[in-house]
N, C-alpha and C positions, 0 to 999 in steps of 0.2 A: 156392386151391392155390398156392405157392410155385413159381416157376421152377426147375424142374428141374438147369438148368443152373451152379445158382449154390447147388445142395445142398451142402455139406462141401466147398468150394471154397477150399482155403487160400492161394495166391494172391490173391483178391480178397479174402479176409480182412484181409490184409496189407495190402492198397492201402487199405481203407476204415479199416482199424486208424490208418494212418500221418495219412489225412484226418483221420480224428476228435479222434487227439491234438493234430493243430496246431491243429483245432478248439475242443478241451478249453484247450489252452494261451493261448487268448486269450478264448473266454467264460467260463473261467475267474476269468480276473483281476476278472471283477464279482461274483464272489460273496467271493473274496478281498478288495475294497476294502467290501463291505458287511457284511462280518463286522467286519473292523478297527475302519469306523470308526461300525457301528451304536450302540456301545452309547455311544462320545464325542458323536455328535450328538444324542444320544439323551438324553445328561445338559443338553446345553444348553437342548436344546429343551424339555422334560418339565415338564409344570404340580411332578410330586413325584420325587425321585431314585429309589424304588422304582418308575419306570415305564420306567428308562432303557434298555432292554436290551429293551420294546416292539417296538422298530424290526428287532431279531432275532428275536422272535418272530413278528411281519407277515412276517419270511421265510421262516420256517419253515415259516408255517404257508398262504401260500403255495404254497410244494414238495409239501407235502402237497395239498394241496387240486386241485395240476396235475396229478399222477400218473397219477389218471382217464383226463379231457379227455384227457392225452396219446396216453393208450394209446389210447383209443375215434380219436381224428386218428389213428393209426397203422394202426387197423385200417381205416380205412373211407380214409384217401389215400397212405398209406406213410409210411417212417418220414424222408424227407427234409422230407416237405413240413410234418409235427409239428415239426420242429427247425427249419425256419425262422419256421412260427409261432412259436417260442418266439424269433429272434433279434429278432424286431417286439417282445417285452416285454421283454427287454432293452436295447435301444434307448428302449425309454419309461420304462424305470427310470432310468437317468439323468438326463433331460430333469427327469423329477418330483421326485428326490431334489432335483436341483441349485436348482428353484424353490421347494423347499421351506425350503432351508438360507437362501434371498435374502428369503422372506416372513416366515421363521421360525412354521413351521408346523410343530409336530408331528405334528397328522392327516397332510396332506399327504405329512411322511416316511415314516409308517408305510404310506400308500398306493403310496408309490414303491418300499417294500425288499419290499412284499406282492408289488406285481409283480413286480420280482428274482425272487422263490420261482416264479412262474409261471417265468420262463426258467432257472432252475437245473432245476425239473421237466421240462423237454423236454431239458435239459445232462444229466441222468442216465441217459436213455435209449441215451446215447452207448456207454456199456461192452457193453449187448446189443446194439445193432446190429452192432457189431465182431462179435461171436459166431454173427449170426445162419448164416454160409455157413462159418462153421470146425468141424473135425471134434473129435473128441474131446478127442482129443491136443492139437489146436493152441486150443482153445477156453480155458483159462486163461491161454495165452500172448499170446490178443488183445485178453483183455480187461484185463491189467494193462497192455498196450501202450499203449491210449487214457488210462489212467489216467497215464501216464506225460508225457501233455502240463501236468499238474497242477503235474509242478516248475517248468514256466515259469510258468504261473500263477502260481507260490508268490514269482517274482519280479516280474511285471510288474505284479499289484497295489498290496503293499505299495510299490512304487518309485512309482509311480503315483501313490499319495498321497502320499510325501514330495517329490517333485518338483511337485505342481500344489497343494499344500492351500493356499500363498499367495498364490496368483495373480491372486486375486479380491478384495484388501482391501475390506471388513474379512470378508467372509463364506471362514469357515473351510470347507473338501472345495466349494465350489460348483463350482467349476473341474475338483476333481478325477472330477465326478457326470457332468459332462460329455465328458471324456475317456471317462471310461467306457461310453459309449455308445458311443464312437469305435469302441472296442474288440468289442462288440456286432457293429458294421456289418463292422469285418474278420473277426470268426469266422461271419458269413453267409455273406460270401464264399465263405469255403474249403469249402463245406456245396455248394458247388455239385457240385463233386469227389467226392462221396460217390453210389458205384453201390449203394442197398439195394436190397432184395427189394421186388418189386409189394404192393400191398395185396392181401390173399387176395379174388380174387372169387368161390370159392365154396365151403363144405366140406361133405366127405361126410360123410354120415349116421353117428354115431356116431367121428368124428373127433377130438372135445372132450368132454373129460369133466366130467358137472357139478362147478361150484366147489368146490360144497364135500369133493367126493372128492378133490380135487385140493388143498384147503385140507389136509386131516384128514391127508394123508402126515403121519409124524413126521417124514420128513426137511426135508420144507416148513417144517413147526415150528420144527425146530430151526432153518435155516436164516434165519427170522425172527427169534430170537430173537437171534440171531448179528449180524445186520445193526443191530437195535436196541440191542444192547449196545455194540456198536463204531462206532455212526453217534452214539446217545444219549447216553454218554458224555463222546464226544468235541464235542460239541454244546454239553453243561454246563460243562467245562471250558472251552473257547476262545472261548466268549460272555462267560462270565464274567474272564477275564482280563485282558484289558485297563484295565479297569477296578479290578480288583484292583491291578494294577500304578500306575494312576493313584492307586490310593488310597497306595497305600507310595509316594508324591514322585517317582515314575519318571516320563518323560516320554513323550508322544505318540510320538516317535520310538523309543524304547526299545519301546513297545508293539508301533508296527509293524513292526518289528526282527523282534520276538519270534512275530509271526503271520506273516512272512516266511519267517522257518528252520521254523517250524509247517508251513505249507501245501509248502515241498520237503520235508520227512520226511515229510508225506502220500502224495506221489506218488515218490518217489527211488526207493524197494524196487520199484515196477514193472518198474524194467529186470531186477529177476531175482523179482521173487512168482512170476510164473506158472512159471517153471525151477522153481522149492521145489515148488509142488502138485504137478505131476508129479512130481517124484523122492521127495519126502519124504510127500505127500497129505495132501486136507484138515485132519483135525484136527488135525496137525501144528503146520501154519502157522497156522489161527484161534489156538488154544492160546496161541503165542508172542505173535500178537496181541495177547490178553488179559490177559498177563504182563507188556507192556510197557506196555501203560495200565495197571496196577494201579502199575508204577515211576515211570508218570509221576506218578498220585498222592501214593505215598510224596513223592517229593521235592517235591511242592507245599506238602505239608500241613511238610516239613522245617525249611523258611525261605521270605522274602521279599525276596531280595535279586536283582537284576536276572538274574543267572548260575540261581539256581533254578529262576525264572518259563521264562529260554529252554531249561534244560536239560527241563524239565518237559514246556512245549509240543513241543518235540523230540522226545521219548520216545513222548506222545500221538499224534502225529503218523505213525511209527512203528506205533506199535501197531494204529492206524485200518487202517491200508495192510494187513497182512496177515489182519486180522479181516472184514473188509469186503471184499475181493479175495476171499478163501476162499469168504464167504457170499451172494457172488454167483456164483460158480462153483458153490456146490450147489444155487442155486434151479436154474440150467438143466438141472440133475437129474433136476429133478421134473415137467418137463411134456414136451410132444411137442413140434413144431414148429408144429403147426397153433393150440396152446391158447398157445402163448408173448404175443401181446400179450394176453394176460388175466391168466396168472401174474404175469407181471414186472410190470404198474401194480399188482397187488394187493400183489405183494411191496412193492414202492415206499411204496404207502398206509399197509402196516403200519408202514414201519421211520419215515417219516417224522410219520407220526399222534404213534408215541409219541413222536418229539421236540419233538412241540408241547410236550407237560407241563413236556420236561425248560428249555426256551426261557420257558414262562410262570415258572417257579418258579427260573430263575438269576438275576433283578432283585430280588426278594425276598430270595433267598439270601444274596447279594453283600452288601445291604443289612442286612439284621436277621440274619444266622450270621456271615458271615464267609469268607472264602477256604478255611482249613481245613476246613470243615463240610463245604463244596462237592464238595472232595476225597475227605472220606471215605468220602461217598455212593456213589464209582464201588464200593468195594470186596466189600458185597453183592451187586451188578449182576454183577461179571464171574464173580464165587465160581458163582453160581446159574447161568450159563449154560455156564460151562467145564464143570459138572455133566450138565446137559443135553445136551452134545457129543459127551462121554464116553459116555452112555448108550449116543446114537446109535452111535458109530463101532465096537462091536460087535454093530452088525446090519446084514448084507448088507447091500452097494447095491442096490435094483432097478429098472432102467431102465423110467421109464411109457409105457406102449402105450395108443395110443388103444382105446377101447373094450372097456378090462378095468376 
């Protein structure tokens, strides 16, 4: 059972909202420098260039893979003690990248950004905890809150690597895999600050409804399908780019530029997504979401010139933020308080399962289609789920009770 005292408690929402994002803002910057510079170490290292982008998919698949484990450490020790598990893998994700880059070992790296994907898996946890004590009303406004630590992220990474990649001659990021650990160890820190809710020690009879009743809502559905359009997407896209961009003569620097102003239009609209769902509501804002990844496309597939590539990731960026905000604010829809860490890792499981596919098949891509190809792909994806959103958003909401 849940402490009572800390039911729809918008104060303390506030206070763990505020930890979380400074939290967010600095274990952030690890998944920010292994997206950058996965798919570049990833061509050095790589027995075949169609395997470069491995190293993003080991994290992906990763993320997926921790979502479980997370949830199941959250139920059985709470949800602090799951997120400092996960800053011990982030902490060993650098250490291993950085030996990886000195031995030049591909395995190796692919075993380092695997781990990353464990500590991004307990980093996503972060937006529901913020939720778990806020009330209705204040519940989209806490969870774009935490997300809002993202725009520093979106700077300390990229900076991160243009300030350490050389510091290590001749081994390129070794230095900067390092720091990045650093970084790890101060967003434990701030994790100490975080009052979550006890581990349920016991639920009554008819409390949790089974999975799969709970799976079968359409709202659930759709809500999944929302998270993997605007997670999946934007996964395919900003994997692949860098690399695209190395392919057109741009620079490393130009890249991380580019994933820079990316990862702040991820998180910048937090300071007002949750203001939008309130006022304007969900479908609203997914909607625009998926309008603005479809723009980011357009302009990918338009040209390849450095202004394209950043205006593009921008837009992606953008679009991520309110499609993803949205469709995290409708899983907590769909379950009670008691069934919550069971929905949210399943939700998790889904959105980041399907971006394994989309992580295996952007090395390929990149390789044997091309940048435009990659692009056009998002276009069926958003068509078919804006469809599906639409459905929903002319049928009631209905708030789930346990044991109906």
């Amino acid at each position: 059972m849940r402490d009572p005292d800390i039911l729809h408690d918008d104060r303390l929402a506030r206070r763990n909202a505020v930890v979380l994002a400074l939290t967010q803002a600095l274990g952030g910057g690890n998944n920010a420098v292994l997206i950058a510079t996965g798919g570049i170490v990833g061509a050095m290292l790589a027995p075949v260039r169609s395997l470069a982008t491995l190293p993003v998919t080991a994290f992906v698949v990763g993320l997926w893979l921790g979502t479980l484990p997370v949830g199941a450490l959250t139920r059985r020790y709470g949800r602090r003690a799951a997120f400092q598990c996960g800053t011990v893998f982030g902490i060993l994700t650098g250490l291993l990248c950085s030996a990886a880059v000195v031995s030049g070992s591909f395995l190796l790296f692919n075993l380092g950004t695997f781990v990353g994907g464990l500590y991004a898996a307990a980093m996503q946890g972060y937006r529901f905890a913020a939720a778990d004590s806020a009330s209705a009303a204040f519940r989209p406004k806490a969870i774009a809150w935490v997300l809002v630590g993202g725009v520093a992220s979106g700077v300390v990474g990229p900076q991160l690597i243009i300030l350490t990649k050389d510091l290590w001659p001749p081994f390129l990021f070794a230095a900067t895999f390092l720091a990045q650990s650093g970084l790890a160890v101060l967003a434990g820190l701030m994790l100490v600050f975080l009052r979550a809710p006890p581990p349920a020690i016991e639920t009554p009879a008819g409390a949790v409804r089974p999975l799969r009743e709970i799976a079968a809502q359409p709202r659930f559905i759709v809500a999944v399908a929302c998270g993997i359009a605007s997670y999946g997407t934007m996964n395919l896209l900003m994997t692949s780019a860098p690399l695209a961009m190395l392919d057109c003569s741009l620079s490393v620097g130009d890249a991380a530029l580019g994933l820079q102003w990316h990862v702040i239009a991820m998180y910048l609209p937090s300071f007002f997504a949750g203001s939008m769902i309130v006022r304007w509501g969900l479908t609203r804002v997914i909607i625009t979401g998926l309008a603005l990844i479809g723009a980011s496309a357009a302009v990918g597939i338009a040209g390849v010139t450095v202004w394209h590539f950043w205006t593009a990731l921008v837009l992606l960026g953008l679009g991520w933020n309110f499609a993803f905000i949205g469709a995290t604010t409708m899983v907590t829809e769909c379950h009670t308080p008691q069934e919550r860490t069971v929905v949210q890792p399943l939700n998790d499981f889904l959105v980041f399962g399907a971006m394994v596919v989309g992580s295996l098949s952007s090395g390929m891509m990149i390789a044997n289609a091309g940048w435009a190809v990659i692009n056009a792909v998002v276009f069926p994806i958003i068509l078919v789920v804006a469809g599906l959103l639409l459905m929903q958003a002319i049928r009631p909401v209905r708030r789930p009770t346990a044991g109906t």
